[in-house]
N, C-alpha and C positions, 0 to 999 in steps of 0.2 A: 582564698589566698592562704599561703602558707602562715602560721599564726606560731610567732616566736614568745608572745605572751602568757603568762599564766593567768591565766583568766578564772578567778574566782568567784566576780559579783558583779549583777546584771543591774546596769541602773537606767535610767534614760533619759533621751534626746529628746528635743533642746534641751542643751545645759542650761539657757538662758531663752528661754521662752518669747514669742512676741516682737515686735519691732526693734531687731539688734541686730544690724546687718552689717558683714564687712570688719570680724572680729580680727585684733589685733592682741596678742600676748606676749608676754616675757614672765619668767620665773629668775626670783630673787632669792637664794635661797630655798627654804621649804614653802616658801608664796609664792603664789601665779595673781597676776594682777592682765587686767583685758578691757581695750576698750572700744570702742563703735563710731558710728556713724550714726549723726543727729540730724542731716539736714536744717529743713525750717524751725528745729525747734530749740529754743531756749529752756535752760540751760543746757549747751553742748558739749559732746563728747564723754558718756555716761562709761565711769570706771567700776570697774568690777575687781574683789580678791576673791581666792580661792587658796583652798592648802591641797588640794584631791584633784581639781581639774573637770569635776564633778558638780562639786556645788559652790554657785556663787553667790555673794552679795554685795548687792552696788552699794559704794561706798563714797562716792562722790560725783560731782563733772566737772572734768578739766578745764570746761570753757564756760566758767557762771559769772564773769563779772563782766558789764558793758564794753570796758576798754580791750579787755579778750577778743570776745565777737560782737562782732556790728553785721546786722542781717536786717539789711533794710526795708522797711514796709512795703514798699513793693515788688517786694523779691520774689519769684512763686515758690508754689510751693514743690518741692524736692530739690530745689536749690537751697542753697548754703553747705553744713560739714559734709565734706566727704571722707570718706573712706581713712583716718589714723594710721599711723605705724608708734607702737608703742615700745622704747627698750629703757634699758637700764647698763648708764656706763659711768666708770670711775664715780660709783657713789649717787648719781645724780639720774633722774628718771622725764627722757627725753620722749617729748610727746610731738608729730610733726604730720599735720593736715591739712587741707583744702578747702578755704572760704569760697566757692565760687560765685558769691554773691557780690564779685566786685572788688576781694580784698587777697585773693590768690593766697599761695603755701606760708604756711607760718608755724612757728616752733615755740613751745610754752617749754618749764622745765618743773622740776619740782622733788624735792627730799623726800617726802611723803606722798605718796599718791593719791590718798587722800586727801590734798589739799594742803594750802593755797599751790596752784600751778601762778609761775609766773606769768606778769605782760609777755603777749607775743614778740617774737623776733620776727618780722616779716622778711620774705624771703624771696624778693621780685625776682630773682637770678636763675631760679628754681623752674625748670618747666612743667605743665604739667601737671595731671592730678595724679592722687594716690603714692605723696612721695613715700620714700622707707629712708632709713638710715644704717649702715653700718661700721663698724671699725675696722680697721686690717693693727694689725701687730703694729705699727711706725704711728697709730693712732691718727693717722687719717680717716678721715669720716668722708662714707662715700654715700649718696643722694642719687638713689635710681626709682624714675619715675613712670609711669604707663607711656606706654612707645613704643619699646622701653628704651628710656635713655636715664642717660649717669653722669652728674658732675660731682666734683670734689667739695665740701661744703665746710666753711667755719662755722658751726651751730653757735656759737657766744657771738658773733657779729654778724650772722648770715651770708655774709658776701663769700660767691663762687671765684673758686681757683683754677684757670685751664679752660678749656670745652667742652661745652657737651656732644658725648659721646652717645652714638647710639650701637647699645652692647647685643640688643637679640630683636628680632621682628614676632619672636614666637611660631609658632608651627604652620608650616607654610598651607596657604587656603584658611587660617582660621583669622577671626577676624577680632577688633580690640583686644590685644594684648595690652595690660592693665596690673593692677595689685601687685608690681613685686617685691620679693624681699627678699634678701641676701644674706646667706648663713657661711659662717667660715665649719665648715664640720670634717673633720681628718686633712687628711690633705688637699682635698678639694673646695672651691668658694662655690655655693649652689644656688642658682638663682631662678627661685620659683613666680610663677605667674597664674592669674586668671586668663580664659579667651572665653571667646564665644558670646559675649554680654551674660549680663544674669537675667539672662530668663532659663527658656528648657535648653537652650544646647553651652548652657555654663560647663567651664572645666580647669582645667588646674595642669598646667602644665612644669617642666622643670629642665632647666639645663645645670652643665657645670666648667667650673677651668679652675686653673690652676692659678687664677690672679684675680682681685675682684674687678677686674673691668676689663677682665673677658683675655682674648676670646670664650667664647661657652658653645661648649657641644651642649647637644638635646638630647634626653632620654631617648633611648629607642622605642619604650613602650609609653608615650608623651601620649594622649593626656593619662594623667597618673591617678587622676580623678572625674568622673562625669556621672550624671545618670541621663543624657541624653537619650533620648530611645528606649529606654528600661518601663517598663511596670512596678513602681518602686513608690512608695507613698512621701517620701523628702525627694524631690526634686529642685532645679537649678542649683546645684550645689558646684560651690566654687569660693574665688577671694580667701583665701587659705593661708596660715602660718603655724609656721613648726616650734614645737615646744617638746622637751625632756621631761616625762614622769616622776612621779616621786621615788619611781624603782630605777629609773633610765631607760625607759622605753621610751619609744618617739610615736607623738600624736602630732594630727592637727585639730584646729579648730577653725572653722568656715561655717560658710552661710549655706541656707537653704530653705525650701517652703516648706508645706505639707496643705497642698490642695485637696479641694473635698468638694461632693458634688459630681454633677456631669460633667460632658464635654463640655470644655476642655477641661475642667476640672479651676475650681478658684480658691485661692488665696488669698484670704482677708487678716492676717496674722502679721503680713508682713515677712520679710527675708530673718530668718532667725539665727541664734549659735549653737552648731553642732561641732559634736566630737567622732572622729575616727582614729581610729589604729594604723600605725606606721611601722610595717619591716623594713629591712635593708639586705637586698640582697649579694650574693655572691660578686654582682660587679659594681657593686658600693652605687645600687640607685634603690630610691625608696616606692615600697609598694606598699599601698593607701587600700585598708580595708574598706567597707562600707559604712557611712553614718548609718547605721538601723535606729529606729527609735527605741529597740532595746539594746543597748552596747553593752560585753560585758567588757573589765577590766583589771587588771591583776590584783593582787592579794595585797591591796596597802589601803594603808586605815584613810577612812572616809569622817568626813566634818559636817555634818547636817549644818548647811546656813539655818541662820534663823528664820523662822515665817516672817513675812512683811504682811505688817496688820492688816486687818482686814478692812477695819473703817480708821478715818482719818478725820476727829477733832478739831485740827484745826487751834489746837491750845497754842502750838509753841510760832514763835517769833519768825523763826525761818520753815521754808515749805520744807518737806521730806525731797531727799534725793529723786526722785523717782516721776517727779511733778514736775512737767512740761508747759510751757505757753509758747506762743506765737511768735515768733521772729525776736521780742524782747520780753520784758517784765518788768516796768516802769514800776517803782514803789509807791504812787499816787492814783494809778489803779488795779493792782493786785496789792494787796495785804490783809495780814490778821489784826492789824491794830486799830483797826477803826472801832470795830465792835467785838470785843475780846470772845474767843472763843468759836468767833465766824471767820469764813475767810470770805472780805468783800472784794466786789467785785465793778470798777465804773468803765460802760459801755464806751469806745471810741469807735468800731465800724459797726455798723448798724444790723450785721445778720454775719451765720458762718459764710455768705460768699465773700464776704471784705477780708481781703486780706490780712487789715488792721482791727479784727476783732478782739476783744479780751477774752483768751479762753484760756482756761488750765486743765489740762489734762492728765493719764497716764494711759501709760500702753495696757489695749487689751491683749491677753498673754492665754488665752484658753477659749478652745471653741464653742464651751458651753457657759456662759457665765452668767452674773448679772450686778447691775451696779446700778445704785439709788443715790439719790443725796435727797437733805433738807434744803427747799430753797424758799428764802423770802424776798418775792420781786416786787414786792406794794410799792417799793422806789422805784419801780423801773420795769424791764422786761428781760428776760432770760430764762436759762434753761439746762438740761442733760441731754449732751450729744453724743455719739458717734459720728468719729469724723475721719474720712479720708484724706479728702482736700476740701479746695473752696467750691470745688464744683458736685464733690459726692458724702455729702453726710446724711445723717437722718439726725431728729430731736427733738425731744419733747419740752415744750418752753409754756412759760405761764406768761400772759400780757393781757392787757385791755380785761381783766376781768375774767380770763378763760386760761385753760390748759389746749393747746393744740400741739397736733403732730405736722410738724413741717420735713418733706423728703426734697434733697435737691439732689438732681439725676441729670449729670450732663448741663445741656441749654435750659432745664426744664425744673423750674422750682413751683412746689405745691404745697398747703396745705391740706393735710389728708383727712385730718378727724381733728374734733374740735368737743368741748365740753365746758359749758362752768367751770370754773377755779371754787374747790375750799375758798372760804375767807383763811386770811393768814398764813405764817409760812405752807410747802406744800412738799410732802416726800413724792418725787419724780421717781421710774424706776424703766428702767433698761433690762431684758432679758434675751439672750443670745442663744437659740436653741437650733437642734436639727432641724433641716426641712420636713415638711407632713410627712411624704413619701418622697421616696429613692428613686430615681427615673430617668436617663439620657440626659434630660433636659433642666434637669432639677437644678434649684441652685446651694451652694454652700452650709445658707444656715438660714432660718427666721431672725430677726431683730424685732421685738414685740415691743412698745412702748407705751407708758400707762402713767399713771399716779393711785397713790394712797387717799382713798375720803380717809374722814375724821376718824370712822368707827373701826379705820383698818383695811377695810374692803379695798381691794387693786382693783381697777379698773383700765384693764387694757382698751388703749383707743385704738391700735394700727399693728397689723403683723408684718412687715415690708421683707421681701426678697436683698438674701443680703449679697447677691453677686454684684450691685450695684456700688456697693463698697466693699471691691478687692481691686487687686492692681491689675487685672486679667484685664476689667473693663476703663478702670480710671487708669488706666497705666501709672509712671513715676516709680520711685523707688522706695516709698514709707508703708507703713500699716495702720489697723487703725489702732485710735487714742481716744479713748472715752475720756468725757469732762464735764464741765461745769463752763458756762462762758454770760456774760452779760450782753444785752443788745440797745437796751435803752437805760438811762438813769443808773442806779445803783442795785446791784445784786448781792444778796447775802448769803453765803452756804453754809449751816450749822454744821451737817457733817457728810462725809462722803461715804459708801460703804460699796466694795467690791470683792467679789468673793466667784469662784469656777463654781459648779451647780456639780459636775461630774470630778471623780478623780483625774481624766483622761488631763493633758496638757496642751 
């Protein structure tokens, strides 16, 4: 593509590594602030800043207090958040997504982005998932949703003014037109869209008018984004938003994999956030370079976020941003205050198929990793998992006197290897490696799971095939989430420690 930027410095993709799918941005000033899609997991809607557009750090979740989100215990799992639109208007930072757990579109607001977001405004009037928000100049705020259709919205009381209008059907023969968001830029209102679902034939289409609720002509050269068909290592790339540089270039930021492995190739990472480059050409429509997982980008100064530790204490009173549970997080059983220093843990569903387990998690975010904790289950039973859903995890758990690996695959739950338990707490340990060999048939990655004897010595019980947890085979729309979870009585975790093996992401 024609390349209007000066591109000085190669950094790379994902900006935001691991289960973050369905990125949403605004820049405020010299800050870019982004946020996602949580689904089933508590705390939702994980917020991110940025000064470069390059490097982020989560800095909070929009949706961490009960009265926020209710995600009810028998919700499944890839139900609940969907997909945000985040802006920033008259001062005030307007967040508006999708409980479909039952509780439909709702709008938080907030001074700071980092928190506290307010109680939700529910928004029954609203159709639809994936709403957006925009302003036009008379400061009507317009509400267009996957369909695509648009009604006129009071965000301080929610209630819709007029009909819903349906403004574009999206490119004719493609199918879920989805994600849009409406940009007032020159003279034109531009209303961009995902099609195709997110899988491999995701894409990113765009029309435009001269009003925001249309009519809207389509690009001639619509989709303006896919790798459909390509030989490209990011694939389903799509659900896209536009945002202005620190220099005034135009990027997006969108989802996509990076499958590995044979046919068909799998993804266990989850739908991630990437960056691409946006010109404008000659009849005022934009052309969308390629997410490479090396991007370069023009000559303005870059902000190394901080590293996110490597192990997690467990000292302080509240979890780190970045630690997930299950539909909720009830303070009587997750916390650090029972036994200072641990973070315990008291069983409600009896294994990871219940959907009312207690588990904590964070996303894994690198293909090669590996991640241990200290766990003392002498009250109980538990363990370190990898987990897709309730039907595809793997784990290593200490009960009844033993360390065993339990893999559940589809209909089909087993224990796979079994061992004596150490007396006393016991370091679990997760390793996420290549496959042996490279082959057609191969799959993604090894998941190897073990514990530490006393003297040190790792003891691996189980090497498991990790195609079994990607969404090739479990479908849905998450990734995985390594953790810590209780299954019987009381579980204690002294500390957590996660850390890539390789530099690769």
């Amino acid at each position: 593509m024609p390349d209007q930027h000066q591109a000085t410095t190669a950094v790379s993709n994902p900006v935001i590594p691991g289960f973050h799918p369905d990125p949403t941005v605004c820049r405020v000033g010299d800050d870019y602030y982004l946020a996602c899609s949580s689904f089933e997991y508590f705390p939702g809607v994980p917020v991110f800043h940025s000064r470069d557009l390059v490097n982020w750090t989560q800095i909070g979740n929009a949706l961490d207090r009960p009265e926020q989100l209710v995600l009810p215990l028998d919700s499944p799992s890839s139900a609940g958040v969907y997909a945000p639109t985040l802006r920033h208007h008259d001062g005030v930072f307007h967040l508006i997504v999708t409980n479909v757990s039952g509780y439909g579109n709702l709008l938080v607001t907030a001074t700071d982005p980092a928190g506290p977001w307010s109680d939700p405004v529910r928004l029954p009037e609203v159709p639809g998932i994936d709403p957006d928000l925009a302003w036009d100049e008379d400061g009507t705020c317009w509400c267009t949703c996957a369909g695509v259709r648009q009604v006129r919205l009071d965000p301080t009381t929610g209630k819709v003014t007029g009909e819903t209008k349906d403004v574009w059907s999206g490119t004719p023969g493609a199918r879920y037109p989805e994600a849009p968001h409406l940009y007032h830029i020159g003279e034109h209102w531009y209303l961009m869209i995902a099609e195709g679902g997110t899988e491999r034939a995701h894409a990113v289409s765009i029309a435009r008018g001269t009003s925001p609720n249309g009519p809207f002509e389509p690009c001639p050269h619509n989709p303006i984004l896919t790798h459909r068909g390509r030989e490209h290592p990011v694939q389903n790339t799509g659900h896209a938003d536009l945002v202005q540089g620190p220099d005034g270039s135009w990027w997006l930021v969108l989802l996509g994999v990076r499958p590995n492995g044979g046919t068909p190739g799998w993804h266990v990472l989850g739908r991630e956030t990437y960056l691409a480059p946006v010109i404008w050409n000659e009849e005022g429509w934009p052309v969308v370079g390629s997410p490479d997982l090396e991007l370069t980008v023009p000559n303005w100064p870059l902000y190394p976020a901080p590293p996110v530790p490597v192990r997690d204490d467990f000292d302080d009173e509240r979890l780190a941003p970045q630690w997930v549970s299950l539909r909720d997080r009830p303070a009587e059983l997750i916390t650090t205050g029972e036994r200072p220093g641990w973070l315990s843990l008291r069983a409600r569903g009896a294994s990871l198929d219940d959907r009312d387990v207690v588990f904590v998690g964070r996303r894994q975010q690198h293909h090669t990793c590996r991640a241990s904790a200290l766990v003392d289950a002498t009250e109980g039973a538990g363990g370190l998992a990898v987990r897709l859903d309730e039907l595809h995890h793997y784990e290593v758990e200490v009960a009844d006197s033993e360390v065993r690996v339990v893999a559940r695959l589809g209909s089909v739950r087993s224990v796979v290897a079994s061992r004596p338990a150490p007396a006393g707490p016991v370091v679990l340990r997760v390793d996420v490696t290549p496959p042996a060999r490279d082959y057609p048939g191969s799959g993604p990655d090894l998941v190897t799971l073990g514990f530490e004897e006393p003297d040190g010595t790792v003891t691996a019980l189980a090497s498991l095939d990790g195609r079994y947890l990607s969404t090739e085979v479990a479908g849905g729309f998450t990734g995985r989430v390594i953790g810590v979870y209780a299954a019987a009585g009381t579980v204690h975790v002294d500390w957590f420690d996660y850390q890539p093996l390789t530099p690769e992401s």
